[in-house]
HTML snippet that shows the backbone in 3Dmol.js (N, CA, C, O; Angstrom):
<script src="https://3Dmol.org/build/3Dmol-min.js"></script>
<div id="view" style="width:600px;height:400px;position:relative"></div>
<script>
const pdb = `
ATOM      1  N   UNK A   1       1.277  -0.009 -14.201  1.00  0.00           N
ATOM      2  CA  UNK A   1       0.052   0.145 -13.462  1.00  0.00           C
ATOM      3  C   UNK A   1      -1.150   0.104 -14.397  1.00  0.00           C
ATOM      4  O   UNK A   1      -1.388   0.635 -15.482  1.00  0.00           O
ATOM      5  N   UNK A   2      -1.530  -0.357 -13.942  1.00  0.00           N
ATOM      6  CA  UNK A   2      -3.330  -0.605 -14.569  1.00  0.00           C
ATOM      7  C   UNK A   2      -4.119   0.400 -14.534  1.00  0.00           C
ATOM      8  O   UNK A   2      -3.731   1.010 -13.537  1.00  0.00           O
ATOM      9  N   UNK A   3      -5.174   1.104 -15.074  1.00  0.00           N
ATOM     10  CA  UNK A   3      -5.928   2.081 -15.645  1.00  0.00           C
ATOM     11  C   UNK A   3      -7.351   1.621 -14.649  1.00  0.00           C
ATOM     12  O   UNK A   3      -8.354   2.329 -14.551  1.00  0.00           O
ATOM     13  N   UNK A   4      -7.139   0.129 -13.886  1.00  0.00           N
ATOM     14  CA  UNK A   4      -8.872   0.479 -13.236  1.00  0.00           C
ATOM     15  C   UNK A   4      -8.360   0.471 -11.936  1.00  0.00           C
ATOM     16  O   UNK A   4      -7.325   0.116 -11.372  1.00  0.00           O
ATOM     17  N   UNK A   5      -9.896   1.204 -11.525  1.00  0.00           N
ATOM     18  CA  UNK A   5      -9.363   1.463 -10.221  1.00  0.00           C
ATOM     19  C   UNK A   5     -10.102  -0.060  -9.007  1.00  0.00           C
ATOM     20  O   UNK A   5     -11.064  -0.827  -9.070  1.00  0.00           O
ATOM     21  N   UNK A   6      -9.149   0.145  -8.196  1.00  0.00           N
ATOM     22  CA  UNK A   6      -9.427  -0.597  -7.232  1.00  0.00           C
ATOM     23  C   UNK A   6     -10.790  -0.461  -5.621  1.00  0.00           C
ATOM     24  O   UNK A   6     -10.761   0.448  -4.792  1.00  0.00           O
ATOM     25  N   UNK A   7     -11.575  -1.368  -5.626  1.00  0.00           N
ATOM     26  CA  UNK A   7     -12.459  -0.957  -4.898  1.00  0.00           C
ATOM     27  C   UNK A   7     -12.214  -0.389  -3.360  1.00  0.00           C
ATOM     28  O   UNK A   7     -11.482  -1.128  -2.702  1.00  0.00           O
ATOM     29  N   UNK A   8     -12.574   0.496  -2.842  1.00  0.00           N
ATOM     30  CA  UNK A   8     -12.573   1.061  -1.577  1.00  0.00           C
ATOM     31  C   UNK A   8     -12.198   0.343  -0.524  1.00  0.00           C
ATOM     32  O   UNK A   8     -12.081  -0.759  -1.060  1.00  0.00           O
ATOM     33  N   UNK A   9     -11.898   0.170   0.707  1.00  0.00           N
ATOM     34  CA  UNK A   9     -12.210  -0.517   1.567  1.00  0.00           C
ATOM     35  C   UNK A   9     -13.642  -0.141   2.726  1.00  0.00           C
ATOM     36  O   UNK A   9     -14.196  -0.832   3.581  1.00  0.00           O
ATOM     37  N   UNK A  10     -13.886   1.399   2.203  1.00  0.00           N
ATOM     38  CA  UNK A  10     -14.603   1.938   3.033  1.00  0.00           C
ATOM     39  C   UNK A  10     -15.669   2.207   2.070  1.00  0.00           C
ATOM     40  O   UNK A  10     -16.653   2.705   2.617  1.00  0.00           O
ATOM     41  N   UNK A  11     -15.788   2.033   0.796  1.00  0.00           N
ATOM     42  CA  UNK A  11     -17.446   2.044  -0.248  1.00  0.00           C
ATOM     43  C   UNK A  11     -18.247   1.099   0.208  1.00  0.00           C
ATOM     44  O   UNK A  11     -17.715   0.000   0.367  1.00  0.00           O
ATOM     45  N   UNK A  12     -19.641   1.219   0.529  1.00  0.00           N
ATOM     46  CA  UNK A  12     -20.219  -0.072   0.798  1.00  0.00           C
ATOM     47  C   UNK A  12     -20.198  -0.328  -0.249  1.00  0.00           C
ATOM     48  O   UNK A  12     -19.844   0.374  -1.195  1.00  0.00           O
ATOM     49  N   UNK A  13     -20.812  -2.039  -0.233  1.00  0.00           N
ATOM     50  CA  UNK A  13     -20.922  -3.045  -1.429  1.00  0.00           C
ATOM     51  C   UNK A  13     -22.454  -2.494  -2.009  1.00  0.00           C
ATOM     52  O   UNK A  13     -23.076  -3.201  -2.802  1.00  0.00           O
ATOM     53  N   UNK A  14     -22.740  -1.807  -1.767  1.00  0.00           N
ATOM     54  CA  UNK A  14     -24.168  -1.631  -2.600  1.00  0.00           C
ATOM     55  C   UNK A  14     -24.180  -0.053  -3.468  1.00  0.00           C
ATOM     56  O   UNK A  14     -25.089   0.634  -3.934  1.00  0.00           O
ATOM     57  N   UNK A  15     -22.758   0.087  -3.405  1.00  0.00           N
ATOM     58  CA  UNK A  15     -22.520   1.606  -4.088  1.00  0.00           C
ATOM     59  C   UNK A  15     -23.492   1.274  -5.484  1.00  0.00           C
ATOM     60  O   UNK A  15     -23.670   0.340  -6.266  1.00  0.00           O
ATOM     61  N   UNK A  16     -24.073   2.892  -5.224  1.00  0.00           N
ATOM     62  CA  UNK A  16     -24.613   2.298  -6.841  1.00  0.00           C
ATOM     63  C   UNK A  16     -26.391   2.158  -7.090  1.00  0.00           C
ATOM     64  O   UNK A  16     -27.279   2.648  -7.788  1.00  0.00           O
ATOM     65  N   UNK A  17     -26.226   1.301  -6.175  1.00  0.00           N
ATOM     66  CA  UNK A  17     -27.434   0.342  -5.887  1.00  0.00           C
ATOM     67  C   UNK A  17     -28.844   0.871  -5.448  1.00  0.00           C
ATOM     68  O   UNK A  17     -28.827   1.314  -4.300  1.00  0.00           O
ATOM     69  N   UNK A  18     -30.013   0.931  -6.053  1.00  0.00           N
ATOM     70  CA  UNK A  18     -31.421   1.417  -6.483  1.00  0.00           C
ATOM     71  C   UNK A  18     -31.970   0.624  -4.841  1.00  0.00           C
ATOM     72  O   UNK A  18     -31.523  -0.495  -4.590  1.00  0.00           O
ATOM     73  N   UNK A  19     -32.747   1.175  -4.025  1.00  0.00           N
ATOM     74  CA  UNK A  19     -33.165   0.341  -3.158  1.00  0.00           C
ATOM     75  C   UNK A  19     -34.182   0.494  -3.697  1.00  0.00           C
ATOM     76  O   UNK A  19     -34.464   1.351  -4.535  1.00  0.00           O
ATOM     77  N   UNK A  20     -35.225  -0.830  -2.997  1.00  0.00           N
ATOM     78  CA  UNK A  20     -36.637  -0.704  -3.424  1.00  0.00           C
ATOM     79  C   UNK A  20     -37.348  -0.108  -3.194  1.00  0.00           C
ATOM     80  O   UNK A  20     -38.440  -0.160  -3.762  1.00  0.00           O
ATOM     81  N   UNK A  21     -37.094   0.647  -2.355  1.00  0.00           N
ATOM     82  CA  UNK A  21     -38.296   2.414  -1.792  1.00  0.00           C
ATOM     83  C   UNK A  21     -38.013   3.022  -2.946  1.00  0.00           C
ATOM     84  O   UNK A  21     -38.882   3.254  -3.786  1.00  0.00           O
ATOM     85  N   UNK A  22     -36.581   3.380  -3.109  1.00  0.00           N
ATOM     86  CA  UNK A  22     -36.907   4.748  -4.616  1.00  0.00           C
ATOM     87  C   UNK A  22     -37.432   4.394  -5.690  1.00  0.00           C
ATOM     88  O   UNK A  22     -38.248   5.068  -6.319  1.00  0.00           O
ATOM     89  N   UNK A  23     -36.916   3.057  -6.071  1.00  0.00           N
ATOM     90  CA  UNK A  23     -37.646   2.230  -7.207  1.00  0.00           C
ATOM     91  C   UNK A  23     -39.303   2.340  -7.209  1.00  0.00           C
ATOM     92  O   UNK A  23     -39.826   2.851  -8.199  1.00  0.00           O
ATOM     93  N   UNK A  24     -40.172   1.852  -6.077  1.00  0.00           N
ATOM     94  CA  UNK A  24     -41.560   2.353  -5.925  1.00  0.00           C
ATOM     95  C   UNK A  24     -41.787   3.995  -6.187  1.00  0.00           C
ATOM     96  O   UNK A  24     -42.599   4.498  -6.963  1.00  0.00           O
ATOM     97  N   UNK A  25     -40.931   4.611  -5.401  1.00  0.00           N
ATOM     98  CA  UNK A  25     -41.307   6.489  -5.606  1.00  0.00           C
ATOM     99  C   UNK A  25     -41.160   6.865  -7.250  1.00  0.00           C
ATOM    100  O   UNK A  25     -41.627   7.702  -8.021  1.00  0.00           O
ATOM    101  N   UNK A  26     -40.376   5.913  -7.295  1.00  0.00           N
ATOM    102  CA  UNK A  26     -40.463   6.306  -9.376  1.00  0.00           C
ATOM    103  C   UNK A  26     -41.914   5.697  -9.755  1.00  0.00           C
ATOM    104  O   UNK A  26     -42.868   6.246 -10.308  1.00  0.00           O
ATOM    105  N   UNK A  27     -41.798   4.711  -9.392  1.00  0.00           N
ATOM    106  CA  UNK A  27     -42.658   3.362 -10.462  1.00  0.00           C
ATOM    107  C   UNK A  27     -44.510   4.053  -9.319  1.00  0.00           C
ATOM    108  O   UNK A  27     -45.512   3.710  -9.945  1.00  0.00           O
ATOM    109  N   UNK A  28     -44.744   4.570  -8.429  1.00  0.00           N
ATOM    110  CA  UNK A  28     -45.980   4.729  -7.860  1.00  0.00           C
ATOM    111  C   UNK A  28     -46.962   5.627  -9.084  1.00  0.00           C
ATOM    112  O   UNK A  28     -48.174   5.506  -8.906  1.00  0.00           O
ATOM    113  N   UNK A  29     -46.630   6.307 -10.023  1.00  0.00           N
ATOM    114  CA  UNK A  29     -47.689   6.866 -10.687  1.00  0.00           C
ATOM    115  C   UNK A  29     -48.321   5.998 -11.865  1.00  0.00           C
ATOM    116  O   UNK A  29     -49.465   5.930 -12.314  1.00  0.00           O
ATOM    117  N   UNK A  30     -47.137   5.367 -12.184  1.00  0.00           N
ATOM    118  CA  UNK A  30     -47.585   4.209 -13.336  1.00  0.00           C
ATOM    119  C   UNK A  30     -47.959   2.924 -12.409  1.00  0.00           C
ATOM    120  O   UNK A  30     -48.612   2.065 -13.001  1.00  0.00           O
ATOM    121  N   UNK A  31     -47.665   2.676 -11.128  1.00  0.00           N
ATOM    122  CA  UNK A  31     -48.157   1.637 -10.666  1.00  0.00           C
ATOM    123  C   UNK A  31     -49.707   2.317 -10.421  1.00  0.00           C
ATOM    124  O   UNK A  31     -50.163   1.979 -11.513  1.00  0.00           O
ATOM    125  N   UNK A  32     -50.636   2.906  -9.880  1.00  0.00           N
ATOM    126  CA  UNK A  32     -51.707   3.701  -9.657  1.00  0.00           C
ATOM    127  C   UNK A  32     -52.478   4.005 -10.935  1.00  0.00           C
ATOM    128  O   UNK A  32     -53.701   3.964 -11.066  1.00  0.00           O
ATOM    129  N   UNK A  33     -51.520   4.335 -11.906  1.00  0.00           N
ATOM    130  CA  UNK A  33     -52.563   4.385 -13.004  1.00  0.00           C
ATOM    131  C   UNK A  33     -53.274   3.198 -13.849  1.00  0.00           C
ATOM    132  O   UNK A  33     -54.308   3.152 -14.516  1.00  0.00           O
ATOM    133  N   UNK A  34     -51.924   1.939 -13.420  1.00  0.00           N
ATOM    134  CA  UNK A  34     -52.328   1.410 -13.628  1.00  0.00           C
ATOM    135  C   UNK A  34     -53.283   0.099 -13.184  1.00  0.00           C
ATOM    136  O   UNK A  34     -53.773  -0.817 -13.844  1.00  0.00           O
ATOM    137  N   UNK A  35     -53.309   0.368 -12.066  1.00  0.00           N
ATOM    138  CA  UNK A  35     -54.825  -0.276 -11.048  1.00  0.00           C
ATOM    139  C   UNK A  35     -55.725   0.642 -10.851  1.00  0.00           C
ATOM    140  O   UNK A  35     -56.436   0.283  -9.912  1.00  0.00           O
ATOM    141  N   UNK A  36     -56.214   2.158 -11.480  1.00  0.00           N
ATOM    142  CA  UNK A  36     -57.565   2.423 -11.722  1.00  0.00           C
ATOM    143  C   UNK A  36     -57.794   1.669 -12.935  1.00  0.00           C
ATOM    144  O   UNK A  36     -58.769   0.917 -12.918  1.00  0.00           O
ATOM    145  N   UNK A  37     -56.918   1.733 -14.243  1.00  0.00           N
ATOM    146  CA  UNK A  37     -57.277   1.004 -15.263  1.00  0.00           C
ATOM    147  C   UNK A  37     -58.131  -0.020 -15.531  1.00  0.00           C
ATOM    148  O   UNK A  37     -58.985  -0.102 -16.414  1.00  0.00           O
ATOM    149  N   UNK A  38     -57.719  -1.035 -14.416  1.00  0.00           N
ATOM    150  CA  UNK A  38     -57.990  -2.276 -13.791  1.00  0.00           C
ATOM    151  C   UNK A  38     -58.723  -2.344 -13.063  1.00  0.00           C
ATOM    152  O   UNK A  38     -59.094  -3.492 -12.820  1.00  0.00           O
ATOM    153  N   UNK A  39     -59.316  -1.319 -12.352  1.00  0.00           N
ATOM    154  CA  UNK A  39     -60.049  -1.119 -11.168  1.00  0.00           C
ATOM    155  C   UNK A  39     -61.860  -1.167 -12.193  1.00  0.00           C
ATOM    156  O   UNK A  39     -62.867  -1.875 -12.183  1.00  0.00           O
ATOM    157  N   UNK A  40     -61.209   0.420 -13.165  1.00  0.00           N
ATOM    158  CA  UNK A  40     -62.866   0.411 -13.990  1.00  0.00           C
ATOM    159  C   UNK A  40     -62.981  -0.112 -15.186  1.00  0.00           C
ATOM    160  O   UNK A  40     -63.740   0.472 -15.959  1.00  0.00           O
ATOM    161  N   UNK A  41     -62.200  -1.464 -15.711  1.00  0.00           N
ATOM    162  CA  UNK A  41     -62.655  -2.525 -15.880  1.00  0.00           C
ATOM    163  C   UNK A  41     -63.372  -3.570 -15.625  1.00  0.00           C
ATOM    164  O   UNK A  41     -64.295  -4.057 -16.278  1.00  0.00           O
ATOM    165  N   UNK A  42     -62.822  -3.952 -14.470  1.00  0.00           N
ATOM    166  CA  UNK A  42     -63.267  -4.435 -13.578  1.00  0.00           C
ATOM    167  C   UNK A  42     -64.911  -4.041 -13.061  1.00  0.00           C
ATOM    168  O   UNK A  42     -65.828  -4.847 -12.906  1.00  0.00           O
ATOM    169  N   UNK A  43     -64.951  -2.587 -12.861  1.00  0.00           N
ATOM    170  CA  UNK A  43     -66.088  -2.619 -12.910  1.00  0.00           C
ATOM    171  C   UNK A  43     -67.535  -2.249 -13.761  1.00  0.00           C
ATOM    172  O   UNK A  43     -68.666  -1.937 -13.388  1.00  0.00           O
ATOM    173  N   UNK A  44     -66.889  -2.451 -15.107  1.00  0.00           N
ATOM    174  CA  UNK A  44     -67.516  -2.485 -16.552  1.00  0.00           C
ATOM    175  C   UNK A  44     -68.128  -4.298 -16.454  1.00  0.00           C
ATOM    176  O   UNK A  44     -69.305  -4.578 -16.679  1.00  0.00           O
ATOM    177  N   UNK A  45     -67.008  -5.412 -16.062  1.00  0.00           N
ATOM    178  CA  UNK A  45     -67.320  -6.465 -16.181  1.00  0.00           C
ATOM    179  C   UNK A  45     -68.493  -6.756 -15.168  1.00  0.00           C
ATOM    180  O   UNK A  45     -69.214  -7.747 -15.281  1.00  0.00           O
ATOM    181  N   UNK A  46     -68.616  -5.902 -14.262  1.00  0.00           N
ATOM    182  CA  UNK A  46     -69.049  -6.076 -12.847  1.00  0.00           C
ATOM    183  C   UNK A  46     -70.626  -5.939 -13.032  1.00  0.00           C
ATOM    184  O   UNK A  46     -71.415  -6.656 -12.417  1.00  0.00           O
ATOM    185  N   UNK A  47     -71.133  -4.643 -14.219  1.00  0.00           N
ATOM    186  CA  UNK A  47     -71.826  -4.337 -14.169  1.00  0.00           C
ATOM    187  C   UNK A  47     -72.350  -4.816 -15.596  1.00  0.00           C
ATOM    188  O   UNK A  47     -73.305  -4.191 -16.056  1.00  0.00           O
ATOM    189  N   UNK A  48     -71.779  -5.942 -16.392  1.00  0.00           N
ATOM    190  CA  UNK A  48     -72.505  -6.425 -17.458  1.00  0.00           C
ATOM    191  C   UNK A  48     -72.905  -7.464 -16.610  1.00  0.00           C
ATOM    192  O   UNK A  48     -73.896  -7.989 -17.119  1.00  0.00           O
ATOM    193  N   UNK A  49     -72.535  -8.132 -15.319  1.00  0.00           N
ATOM    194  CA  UNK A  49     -72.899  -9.241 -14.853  1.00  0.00           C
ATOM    195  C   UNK A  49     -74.215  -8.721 -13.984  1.00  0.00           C
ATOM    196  O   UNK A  49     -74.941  -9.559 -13.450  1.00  0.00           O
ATOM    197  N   UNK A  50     -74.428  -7.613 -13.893  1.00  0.00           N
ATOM    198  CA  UNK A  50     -75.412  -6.842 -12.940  1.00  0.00           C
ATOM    199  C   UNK A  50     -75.397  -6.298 -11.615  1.00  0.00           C
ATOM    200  O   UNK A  50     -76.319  -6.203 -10.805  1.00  0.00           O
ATOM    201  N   UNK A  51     -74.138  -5.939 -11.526  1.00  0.00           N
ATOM    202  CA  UNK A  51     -73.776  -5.346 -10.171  1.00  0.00           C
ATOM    203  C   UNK A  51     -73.423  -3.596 -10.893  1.00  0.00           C
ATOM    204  O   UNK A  51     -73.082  -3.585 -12.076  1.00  0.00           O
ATOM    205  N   UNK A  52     -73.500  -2.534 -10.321  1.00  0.00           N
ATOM    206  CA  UNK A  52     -73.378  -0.780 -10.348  1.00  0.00           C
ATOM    207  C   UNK A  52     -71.984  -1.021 -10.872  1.00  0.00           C
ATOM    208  O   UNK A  52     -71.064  -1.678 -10.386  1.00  0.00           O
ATOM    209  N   UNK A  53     -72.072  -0.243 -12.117  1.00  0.00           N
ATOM    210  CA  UNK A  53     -70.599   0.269 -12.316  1.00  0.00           C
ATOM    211  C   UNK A  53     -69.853   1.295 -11.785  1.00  0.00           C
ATOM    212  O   UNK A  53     -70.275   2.262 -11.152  1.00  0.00           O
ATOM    213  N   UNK A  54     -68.279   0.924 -12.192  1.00  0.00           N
ATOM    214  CA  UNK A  54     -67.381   1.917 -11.094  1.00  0.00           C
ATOM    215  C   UNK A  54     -66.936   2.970 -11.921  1.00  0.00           C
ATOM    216  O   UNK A  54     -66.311   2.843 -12.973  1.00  0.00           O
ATOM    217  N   UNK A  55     -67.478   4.541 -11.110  1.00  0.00           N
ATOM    218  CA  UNK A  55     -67.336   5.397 -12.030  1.00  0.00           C
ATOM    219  C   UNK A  55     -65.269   5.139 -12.112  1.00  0.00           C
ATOM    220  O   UNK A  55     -64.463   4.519 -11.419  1.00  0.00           O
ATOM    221  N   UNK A  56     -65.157   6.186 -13.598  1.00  0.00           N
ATOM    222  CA  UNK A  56     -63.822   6.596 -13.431  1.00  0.00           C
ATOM    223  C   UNK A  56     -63.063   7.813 -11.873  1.00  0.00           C
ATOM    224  O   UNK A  56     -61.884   7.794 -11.521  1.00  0.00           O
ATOM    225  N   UNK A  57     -63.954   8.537 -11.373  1.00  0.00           N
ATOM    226  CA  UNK A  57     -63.253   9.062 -10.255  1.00  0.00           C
ATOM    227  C   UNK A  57     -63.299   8.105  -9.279  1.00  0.00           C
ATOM    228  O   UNK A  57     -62.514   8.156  -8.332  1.00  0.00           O
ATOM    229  N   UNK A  58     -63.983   7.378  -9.367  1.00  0.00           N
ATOM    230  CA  UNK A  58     -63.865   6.082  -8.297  1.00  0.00           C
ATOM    231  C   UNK A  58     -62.915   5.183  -8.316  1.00  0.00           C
ATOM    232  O   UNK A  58     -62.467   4.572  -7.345  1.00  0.00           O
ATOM    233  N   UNK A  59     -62.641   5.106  -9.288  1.00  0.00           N
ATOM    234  CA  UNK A  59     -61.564   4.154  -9.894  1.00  0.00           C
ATOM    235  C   UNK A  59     -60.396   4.818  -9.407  1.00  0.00           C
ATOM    236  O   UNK A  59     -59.606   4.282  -8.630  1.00  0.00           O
ATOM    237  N   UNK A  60     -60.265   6.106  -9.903  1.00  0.00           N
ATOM    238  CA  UNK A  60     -59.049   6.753  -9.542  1.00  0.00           C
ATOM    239  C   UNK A  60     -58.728   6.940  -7.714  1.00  0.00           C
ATOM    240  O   UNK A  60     -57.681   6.698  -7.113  1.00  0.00           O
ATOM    241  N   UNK A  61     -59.974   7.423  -7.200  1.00  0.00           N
ATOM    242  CA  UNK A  61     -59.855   7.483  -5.844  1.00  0.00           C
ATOM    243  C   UNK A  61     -59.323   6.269  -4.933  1.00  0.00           C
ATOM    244  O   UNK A  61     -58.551   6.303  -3.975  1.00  0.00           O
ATOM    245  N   UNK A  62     -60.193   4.846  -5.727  1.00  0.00           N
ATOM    246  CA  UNK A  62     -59.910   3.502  -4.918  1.00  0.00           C
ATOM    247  C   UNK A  62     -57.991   3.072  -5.472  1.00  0.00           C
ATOM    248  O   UNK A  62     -57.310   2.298  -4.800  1.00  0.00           O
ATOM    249  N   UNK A  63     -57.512   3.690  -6.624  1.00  0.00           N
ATOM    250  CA  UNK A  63     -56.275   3.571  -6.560  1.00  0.00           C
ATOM    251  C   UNK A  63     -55.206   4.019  -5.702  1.00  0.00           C
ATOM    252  O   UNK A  63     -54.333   3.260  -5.283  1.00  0.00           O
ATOM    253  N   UNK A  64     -55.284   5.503  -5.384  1.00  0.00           N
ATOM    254  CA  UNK A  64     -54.347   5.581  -4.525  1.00  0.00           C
ATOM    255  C   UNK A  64     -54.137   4.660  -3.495  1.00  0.00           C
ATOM    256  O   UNK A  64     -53.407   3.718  -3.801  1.00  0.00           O
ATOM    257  N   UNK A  65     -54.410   4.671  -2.795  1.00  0.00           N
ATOM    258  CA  UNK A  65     -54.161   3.124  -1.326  1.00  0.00           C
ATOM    259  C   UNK A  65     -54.061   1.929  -2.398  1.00  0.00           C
ATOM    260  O   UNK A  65     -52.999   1.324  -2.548  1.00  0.00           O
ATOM    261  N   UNK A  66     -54.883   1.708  -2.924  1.00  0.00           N
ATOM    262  CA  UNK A  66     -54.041   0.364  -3.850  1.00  0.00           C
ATOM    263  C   UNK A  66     -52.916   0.032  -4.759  1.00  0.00           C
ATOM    264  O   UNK A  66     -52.439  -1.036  -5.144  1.00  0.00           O
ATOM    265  N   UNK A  67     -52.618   1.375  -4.998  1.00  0.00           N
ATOM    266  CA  UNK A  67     -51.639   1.416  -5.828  1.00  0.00           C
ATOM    267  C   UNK A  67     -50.091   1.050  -5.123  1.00  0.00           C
ATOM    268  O   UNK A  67     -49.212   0.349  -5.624  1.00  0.00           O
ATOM    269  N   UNK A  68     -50.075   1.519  -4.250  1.00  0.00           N
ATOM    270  CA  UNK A  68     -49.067   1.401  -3.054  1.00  0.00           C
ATOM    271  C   UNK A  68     -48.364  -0.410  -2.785  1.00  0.00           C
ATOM    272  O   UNK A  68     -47.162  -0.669  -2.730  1.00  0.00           O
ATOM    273  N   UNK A  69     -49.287  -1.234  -2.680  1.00  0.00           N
ATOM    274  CA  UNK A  69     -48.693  -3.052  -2.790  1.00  0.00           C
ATOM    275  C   UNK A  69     -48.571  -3.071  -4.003  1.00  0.00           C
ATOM    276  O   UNK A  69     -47.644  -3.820  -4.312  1.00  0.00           O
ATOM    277  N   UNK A  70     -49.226  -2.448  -5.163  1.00  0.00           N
ATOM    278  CA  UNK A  70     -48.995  -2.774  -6.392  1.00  0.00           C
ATOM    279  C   UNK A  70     -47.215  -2.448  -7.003  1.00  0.00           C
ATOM    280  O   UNK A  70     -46.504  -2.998  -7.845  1.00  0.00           O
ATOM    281  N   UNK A  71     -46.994  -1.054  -5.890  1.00  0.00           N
ATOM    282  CA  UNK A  71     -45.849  -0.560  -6.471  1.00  0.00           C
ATOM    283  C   UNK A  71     -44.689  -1.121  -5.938  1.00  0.00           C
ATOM    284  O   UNK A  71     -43.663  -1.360  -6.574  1.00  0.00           O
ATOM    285  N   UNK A  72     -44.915  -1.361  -4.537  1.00  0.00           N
ATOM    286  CA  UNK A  72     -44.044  -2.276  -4.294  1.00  0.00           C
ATOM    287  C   UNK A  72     -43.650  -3.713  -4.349  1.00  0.00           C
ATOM    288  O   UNK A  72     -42.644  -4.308  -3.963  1.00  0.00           O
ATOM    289  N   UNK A  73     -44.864  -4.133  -5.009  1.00  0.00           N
ATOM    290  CA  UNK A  73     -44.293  -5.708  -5.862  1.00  0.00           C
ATOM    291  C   UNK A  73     -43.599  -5.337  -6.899  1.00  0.00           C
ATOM    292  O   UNK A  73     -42.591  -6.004  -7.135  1.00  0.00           O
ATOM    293  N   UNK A  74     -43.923  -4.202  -7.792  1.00  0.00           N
ATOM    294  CA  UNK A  74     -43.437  -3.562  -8.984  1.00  0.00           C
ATOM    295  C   UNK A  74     -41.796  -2.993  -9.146  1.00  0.00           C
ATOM    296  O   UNK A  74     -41.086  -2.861 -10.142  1.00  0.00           O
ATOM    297  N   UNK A  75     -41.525  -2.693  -7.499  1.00  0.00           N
ATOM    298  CA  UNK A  75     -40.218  -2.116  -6.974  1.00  0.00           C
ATOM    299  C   UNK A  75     -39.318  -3.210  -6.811  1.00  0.00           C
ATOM    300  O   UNK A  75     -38.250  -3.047  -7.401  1.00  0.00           O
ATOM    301  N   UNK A  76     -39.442  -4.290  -6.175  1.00  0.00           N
ATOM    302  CA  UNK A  76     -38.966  -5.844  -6.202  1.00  0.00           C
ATOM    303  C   UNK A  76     -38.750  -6.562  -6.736  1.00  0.00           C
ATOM    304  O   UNK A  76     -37.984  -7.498  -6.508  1.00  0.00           O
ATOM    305  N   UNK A  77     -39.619  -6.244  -7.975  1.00  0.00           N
ATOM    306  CA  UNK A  77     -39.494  -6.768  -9.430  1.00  0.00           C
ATOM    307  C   UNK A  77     -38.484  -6.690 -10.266  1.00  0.00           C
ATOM    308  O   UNK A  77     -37.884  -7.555 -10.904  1.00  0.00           O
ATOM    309  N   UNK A  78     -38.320  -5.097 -10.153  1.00  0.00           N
ATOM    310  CA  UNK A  78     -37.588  -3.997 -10.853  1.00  0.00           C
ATOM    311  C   UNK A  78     -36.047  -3.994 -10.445  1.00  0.00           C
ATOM    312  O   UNK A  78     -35.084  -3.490 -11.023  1.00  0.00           O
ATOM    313  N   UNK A  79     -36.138  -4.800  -9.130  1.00  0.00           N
ATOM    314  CA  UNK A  79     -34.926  -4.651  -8.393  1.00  0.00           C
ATOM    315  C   UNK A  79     -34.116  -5.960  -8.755  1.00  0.00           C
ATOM    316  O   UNK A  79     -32.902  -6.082  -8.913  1.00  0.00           O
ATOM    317  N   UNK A  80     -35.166  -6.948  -8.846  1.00  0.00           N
ATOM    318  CA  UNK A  80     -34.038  -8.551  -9.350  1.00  0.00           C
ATOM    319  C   UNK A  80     -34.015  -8.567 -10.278  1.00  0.00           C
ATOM    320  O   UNK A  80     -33.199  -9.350 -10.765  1.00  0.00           O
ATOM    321  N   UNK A  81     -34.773  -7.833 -11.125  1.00  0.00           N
ATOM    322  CA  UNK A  81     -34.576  -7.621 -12.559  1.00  0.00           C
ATOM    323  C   UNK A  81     -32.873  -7.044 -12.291  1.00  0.00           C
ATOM    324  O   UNK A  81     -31.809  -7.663 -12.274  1.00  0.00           O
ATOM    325  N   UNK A  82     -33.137  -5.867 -12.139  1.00  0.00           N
ATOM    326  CA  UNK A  82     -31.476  -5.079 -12.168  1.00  0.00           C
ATOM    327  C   UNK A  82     -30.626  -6.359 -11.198  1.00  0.00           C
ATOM    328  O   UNK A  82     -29.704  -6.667 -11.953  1.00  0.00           O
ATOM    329  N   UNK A  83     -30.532  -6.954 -10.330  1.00  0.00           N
ATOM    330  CA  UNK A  83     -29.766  -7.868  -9.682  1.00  0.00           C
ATOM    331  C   UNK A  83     -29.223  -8.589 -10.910  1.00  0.00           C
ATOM    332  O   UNK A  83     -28.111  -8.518 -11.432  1.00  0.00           O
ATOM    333  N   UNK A  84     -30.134  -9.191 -11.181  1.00  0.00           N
ATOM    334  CA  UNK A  84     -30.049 -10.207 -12.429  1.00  0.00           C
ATOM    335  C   UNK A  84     -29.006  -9.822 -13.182  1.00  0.00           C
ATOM    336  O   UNK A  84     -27.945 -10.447 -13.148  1.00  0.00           O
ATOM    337  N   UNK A  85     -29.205  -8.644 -14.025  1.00  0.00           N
ATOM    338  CA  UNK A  85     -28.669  -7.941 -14.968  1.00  0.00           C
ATOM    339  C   UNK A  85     -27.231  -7.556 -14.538  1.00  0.00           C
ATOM    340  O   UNK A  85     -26.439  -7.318 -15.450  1.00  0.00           O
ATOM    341  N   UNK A  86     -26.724  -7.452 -13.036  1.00  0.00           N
ATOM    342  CA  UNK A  86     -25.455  -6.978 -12.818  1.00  0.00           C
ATOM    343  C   UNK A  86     -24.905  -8.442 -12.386  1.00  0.00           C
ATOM    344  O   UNK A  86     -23.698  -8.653 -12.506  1.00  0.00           O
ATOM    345  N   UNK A  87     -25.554  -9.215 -12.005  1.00  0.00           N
ATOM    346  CA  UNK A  87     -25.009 -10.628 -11.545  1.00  0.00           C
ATOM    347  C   UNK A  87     -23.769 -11.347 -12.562  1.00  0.00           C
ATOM    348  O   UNK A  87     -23.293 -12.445 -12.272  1.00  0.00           O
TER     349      UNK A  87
END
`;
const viewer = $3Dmol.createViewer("view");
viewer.addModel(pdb, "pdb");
viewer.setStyle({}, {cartoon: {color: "spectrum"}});
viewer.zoomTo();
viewer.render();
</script>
């Protein structure tokens, strides 16, 4: 007898397997931090061109709700990445 074991009939096939919601619930603080980053850059460039710059609590405030598509492209990413990697 062989030492591995044999798969379930009753394990799903995704035992194991990261869905892309938890992947975002990890990745949402670094996805958010990193679109205020981007956000008051953005509006540093904004305001050498002559438009009001964006304070940093602004930046931070306009991230939350944006951060959210950011994290879940970031979660999808993260996920065919790992696909890839077990393929």
């Amino acid at each position: 007898m062989s030492s591995t074991r044999s798969p379930s009939r009753k394990a799903p096939a995704t035992e194991g397997r990261w869905p892309v919601w938890k992947l975002a619930l990890l990745l949402y603080p670094f996805a958010a931090g990193t679109v205020a980053i981007n956000l008051f850059l953005a509006g540093l460039i904004a305001h050498a061109v002559g438009y009001s710059a964006l304070s940093p609590v602004a930046s931070i405030l306009w991230s939350v709700p944006l951060g959210i598509p950011a994290t879940w492209a970031a979660g999808r990413w993260v996920r065919s990445l790992m696909d890839e990697a077990d393929g």
